[in-house]
Every structure is written in structure tokens, then in C-alpha cells.
RONUBA-759288 format. One record per residue (C-alpha): residue in three letters; x, y, z; residue number from 1. Coordinates in pm, 1 decimal. Layout:
N
{'ALA' {X Y Z} NUM}
...
# end
This chain:
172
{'UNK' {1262.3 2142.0 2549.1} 1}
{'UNK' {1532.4 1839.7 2580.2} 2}
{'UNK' {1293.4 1684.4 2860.3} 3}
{'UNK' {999.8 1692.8 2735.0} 4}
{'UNK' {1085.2 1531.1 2405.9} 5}
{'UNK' {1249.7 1279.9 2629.5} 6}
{'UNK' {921.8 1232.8 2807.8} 7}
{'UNK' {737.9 1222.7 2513.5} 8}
{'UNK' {989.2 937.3 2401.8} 9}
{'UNK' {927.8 737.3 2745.5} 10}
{'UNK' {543.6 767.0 2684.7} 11}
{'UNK' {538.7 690.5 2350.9} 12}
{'UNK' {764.0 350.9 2503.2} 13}
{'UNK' {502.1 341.3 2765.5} 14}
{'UNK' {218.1 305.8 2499.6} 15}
{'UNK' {407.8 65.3 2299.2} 16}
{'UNK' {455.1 -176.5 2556.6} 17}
{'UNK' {91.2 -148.0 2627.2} 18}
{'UNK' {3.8 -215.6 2251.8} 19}
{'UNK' {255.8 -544.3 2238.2} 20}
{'UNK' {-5.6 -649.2 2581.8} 21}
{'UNK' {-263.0 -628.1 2423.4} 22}
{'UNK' {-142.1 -800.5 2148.1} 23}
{'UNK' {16.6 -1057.2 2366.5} 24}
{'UNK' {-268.2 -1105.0 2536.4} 25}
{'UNK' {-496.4 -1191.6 2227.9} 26}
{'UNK' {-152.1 -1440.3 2092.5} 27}
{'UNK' {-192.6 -1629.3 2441.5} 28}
{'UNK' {-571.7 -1675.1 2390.9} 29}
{'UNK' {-528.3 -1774.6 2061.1} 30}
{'UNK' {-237.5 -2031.2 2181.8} 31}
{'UNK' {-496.6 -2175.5 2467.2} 32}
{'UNK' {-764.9 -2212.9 2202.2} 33}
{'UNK' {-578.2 -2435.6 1964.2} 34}
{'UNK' {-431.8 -2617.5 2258.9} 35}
{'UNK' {-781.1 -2656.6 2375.4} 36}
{'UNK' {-889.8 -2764.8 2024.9} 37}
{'UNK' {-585.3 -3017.6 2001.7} 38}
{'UNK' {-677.9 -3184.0 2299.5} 39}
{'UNK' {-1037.1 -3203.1 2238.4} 40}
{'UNK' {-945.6 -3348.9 1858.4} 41}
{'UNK' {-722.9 -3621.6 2072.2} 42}
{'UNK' {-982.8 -3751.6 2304.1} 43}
{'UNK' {-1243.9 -3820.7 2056.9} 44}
{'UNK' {-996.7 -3916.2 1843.2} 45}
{'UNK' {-825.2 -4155.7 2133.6} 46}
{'UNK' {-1213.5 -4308.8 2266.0} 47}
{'UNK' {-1398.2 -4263.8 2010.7} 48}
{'UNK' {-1315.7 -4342.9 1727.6} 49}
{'UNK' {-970.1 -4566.2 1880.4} 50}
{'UNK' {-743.1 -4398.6 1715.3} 51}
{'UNK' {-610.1 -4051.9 1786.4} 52}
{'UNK' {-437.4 -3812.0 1524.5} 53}
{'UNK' {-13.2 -3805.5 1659.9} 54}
{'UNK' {-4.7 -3465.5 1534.5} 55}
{'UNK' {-274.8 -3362.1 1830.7} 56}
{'UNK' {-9.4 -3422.1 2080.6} 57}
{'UNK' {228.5 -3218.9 1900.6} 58}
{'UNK' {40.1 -2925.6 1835.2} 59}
{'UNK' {-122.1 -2912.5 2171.0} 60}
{'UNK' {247.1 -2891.7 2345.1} 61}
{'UNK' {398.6 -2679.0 2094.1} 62}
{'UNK' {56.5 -2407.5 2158.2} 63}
{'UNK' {111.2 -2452.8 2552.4} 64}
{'UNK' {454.9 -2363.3 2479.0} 65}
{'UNK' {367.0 -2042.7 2272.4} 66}
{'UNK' {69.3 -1999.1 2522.6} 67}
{'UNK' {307.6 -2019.1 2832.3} 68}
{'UNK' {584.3 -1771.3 2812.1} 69}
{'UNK' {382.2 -1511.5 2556.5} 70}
{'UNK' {140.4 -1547.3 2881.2} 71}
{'UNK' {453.7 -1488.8 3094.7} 72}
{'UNK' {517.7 -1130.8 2947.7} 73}
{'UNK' {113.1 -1060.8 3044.2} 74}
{'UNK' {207.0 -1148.6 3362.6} 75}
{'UNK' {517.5 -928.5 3373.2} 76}
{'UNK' {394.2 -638.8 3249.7} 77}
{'UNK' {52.3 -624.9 3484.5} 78}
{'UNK' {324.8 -676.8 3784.3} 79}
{'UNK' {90.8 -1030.5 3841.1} 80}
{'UNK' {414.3 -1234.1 3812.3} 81}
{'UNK' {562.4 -1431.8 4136.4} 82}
{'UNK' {788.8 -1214.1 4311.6} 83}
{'UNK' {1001.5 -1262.0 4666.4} 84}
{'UNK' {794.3 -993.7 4819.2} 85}
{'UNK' {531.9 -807.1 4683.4} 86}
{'UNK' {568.5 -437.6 4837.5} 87}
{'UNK' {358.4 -86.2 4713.3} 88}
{'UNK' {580.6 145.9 4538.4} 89}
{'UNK' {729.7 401.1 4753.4} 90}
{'UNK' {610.4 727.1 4707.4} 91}
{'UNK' {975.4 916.0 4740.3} 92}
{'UNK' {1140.0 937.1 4344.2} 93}
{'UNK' {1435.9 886.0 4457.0} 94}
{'UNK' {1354.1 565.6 4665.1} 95}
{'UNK' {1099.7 419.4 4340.4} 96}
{'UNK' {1408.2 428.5 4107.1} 97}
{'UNK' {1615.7 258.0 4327.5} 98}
{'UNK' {1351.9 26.2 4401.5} 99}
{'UNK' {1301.6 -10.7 3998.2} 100}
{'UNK' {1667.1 -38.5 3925.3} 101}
{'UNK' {1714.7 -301.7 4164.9} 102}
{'UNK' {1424.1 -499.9 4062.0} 103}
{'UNK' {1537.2 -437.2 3695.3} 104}
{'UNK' {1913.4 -620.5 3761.3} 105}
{'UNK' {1779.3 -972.6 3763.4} 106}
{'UNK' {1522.2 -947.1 3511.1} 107}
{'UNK' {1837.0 -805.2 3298.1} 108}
{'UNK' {2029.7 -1111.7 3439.8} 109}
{'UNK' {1758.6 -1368.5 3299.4} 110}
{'UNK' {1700.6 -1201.3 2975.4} 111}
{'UNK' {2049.1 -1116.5 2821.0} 112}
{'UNK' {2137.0 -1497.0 2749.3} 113}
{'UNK' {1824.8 -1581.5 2619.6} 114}
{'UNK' {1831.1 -1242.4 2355.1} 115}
{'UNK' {2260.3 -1328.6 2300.3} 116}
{'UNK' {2198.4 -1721.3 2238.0} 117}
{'UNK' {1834.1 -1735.3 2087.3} 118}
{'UNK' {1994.6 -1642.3 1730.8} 119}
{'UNK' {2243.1 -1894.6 1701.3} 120}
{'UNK' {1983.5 -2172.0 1879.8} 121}
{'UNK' {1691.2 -2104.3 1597.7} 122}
{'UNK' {1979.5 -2111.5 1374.2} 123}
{'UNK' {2068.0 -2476.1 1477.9} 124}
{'UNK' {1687.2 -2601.1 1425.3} 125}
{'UNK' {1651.1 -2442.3 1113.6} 126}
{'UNK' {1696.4 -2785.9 966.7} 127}
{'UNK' {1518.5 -2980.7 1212.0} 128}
{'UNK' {1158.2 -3058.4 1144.2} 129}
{'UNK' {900.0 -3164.5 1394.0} 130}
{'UNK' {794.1 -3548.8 1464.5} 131}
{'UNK' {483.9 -3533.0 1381.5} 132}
{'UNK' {369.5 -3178.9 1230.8} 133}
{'UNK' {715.7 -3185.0 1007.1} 134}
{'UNK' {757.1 -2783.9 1027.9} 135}
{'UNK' {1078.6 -2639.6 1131.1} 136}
{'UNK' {1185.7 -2686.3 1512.1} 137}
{'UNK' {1283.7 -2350.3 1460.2} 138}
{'UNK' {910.9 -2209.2 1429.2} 139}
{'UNK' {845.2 -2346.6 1779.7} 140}
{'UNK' {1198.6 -2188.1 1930.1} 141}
{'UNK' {1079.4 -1872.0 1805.1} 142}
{'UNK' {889.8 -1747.0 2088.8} 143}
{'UNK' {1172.9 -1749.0 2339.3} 144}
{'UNK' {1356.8 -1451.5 2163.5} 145}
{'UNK' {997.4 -1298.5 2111.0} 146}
{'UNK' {944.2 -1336.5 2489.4} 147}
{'UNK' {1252.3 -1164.0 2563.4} 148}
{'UNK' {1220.0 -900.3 2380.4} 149}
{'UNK' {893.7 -811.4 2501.2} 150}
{'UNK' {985.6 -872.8 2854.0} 151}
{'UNK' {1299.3 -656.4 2824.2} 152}
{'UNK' {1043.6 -395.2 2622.6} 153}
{'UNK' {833.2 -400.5 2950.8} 154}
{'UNK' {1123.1 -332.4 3212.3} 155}
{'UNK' {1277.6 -56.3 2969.6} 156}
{'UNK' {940.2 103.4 2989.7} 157}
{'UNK' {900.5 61.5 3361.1} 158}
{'UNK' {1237.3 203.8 3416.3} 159}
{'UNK' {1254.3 476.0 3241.3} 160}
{'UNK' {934.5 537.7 3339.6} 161}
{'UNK' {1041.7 529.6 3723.9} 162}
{'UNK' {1316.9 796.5 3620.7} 163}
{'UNK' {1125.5 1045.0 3491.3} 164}
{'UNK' {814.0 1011.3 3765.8} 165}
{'UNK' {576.7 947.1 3454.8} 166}
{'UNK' {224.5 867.5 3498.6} 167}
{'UNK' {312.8 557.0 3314.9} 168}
{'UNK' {515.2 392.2 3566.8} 169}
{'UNK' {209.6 339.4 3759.4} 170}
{'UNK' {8.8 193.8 3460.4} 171}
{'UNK' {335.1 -46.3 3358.1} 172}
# end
């Protein structure tokens, strides 16, 4: 009874992460489109008409920003992100959750400082505005604890996933 509410807690984790993809996924898009659009608006704008918007520029790094490490966790949880070497899974249990576990230390490593310090960063440029677009700097700092989160989301699921031989360790 305890282990199969426990699976049913690691699938349910499994299907979240999948969800936040998806999500993620359509947030990236979204991101490339108004970077696209940005651009686009600066070069007519630039020789054209001789005189390009300075809020183009702006928005167009601030979405490649947004686009880039939201993209990232795509990347991450599809297992299409650069690794050292790129092996198949073994096929032992034992061997796949040492195999996860180890891969799971530096991602852990990376992530923690990002999730401890984001708060009191975003806190910082709370009062900062933008050159150009004159929103909060903190708006634009937002998607590295976002991007944490979900990547940290991600590993959980593939971990615990990996420990209890779930289907969804293959799918995550």
C-alpha cells in the first residue's frame, strides 16, 4: 500500500514535469516570436525609415534571454542537452540509479546557488528599471529562479523515477 502511493506520487511528479514542458516549450516559442518581431521592427525601423525604435534592442535581448534558458529546461528534460558522453541507460536498476544519482550531483551543484541567491538578486533590481523599456530589471531576472526550479523539477522527476524503475524514467 505504502509503495504504490509512493509510485503514484513519482508519476503524478513525472506528469507534472511533463505539463511545465509543454508549457515551457510554448513560453520559448512565444520568447523567439517577439524576439523575431523586435528585430524585424528594428531593421525597417533602422533602413527604412532611418530611424529605429531603442526599445527594439531591448526587448529583443531581454526575449532571447527568456527564450534561452526557458529553452534550456526543454533541452534538459528531452535529455537533448550537451553532455560529456552521451551513453544508453543501463538496463540493471541498480546500475541506472547510480548512473542517475551521479548524473544528478552536478546538476544539484549548478542549481542550488542560483535557487539560494536568485531571491535576494531580484530583490536588489526591484528598483532598477530598464534603459529603454523602463520596467523593473527585476521582471527580466525572473526567469533564472524560474529556470531552476524547473530544471531541479526535471532531475527530481528523473530520479525518483530511476529509483522506483517507473515507466517514467524512460519518458523524462
Amino acid at each position: 500500500m505504502k509503495l504504490s502511493l509512493i509510485k503514484s506520487l513519482v508519476h503524478s511528479l513525472a506528469r507534472v514535469s511533463h505539463i511545465v514542458n509543454i508549457f515551457c516549450w510554448a513560453l520559448a516559442g512565444a520568447c523567439l516570436i517577439v524576439m523575431l518581431l523586435a528585430v524585424g521592427i528594428q531593421v525597417t525601423g533602422r533602413y527604412l525609415l532611418f530611424s529605429a525604435p531603442s526599445w527594439t534592442e531591448e526587448l529583443a535581448r531581454y526575449a532571447m534571454v527568456w527564450a534561452g534558458l526557458v529553452g534550456a529546461t526543454v533541452s534538459f528534460y528531452e535529455r537533448q542537452d550537451p553532455v560529456i558522453v552521451n551513453l544508453p541507460l543501463p538496463k540493471s536498476k541498480g546500475l541506472n540509479r547510480l548512473v542517475e544519482s551521479v548524473k544528478a550531483i552536478p546538476v544539484l551543484v549548478f542549481i542550488a546557488p542560483l535557487i539560494y541567491y536568485s531571491p535576494l538578486v531580484i530583490t536588489h533590481h526591484m528598483d532598477r528599471l530598464t534603459e529603454s523599456l523602463k520596467i523593473t530589471s527585476a521582471y527580466v531576472l525572473l526567469v533564472v529562479p524560474i529556470f531552476a526550479w524547473i530544471i531541479l523539477l526535471h532531475q527530481s522527476s528523473r530520479l525518483l523515477s530511476a529509483y522506483l524503475n517507473d515507466s517514467a524514467s524512460s519518458q523524462n
